[in-house]
N, C-alpha and C positions, 0 to 999 in steps of 0.2 A: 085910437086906432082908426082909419078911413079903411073904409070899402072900396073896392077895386074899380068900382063904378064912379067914385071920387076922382080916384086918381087920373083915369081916362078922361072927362071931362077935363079936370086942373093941368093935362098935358094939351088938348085940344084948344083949350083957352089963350095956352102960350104958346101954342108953335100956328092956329090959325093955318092948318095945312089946308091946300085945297078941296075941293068938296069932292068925294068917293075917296080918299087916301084914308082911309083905317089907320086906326089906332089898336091894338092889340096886347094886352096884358097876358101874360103867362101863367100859372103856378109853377110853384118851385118850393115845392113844401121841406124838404132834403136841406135846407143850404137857408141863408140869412144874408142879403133880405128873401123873401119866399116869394118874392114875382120878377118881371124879365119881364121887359116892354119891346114892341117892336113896331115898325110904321113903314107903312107903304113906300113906294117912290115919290120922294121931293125933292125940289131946286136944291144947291149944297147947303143955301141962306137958311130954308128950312130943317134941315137935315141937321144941320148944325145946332140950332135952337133946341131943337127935338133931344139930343144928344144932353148939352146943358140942363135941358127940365128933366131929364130921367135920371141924371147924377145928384141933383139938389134933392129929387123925391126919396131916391133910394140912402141918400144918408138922413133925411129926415123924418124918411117912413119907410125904416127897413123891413117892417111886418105888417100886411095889409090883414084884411078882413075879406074872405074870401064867400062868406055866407050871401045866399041871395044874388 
């Protein structure tokens, strides 16, 4: 199970948004998977990407580690 702090980075990594566009993880403890990503304004090139890496994350890591 990754930590929320993984996950953020492992989105950052693939979408390479421009520098101040935050990345933001949720909880969502109620529901499966138990986080909800969200991101600042980017290009649609980015935005798009952004999209795809949170759909790959959330079927492959529907349940984060939310400690620390």
């Amino acid at each position: 199970m990754k930590r929320a702090k993984e996950l953020v980075t492992e989105i950052g990594l693939a979408v390479e948004p421009p520098q101040g566009v935050p990345i933001v993880l949720i909880e969502d403890p109620d529901s499966q998977p138990n986080w909800v990503a969200a991101a600042g304004p980017m290009e649609s090139a980015l935005t798009h990407k952004f999209g795809k890496k949170v759909i790959e994350l959330r079927e492959s890591n529907p349940l984060i580690d939310w400690r620390g």
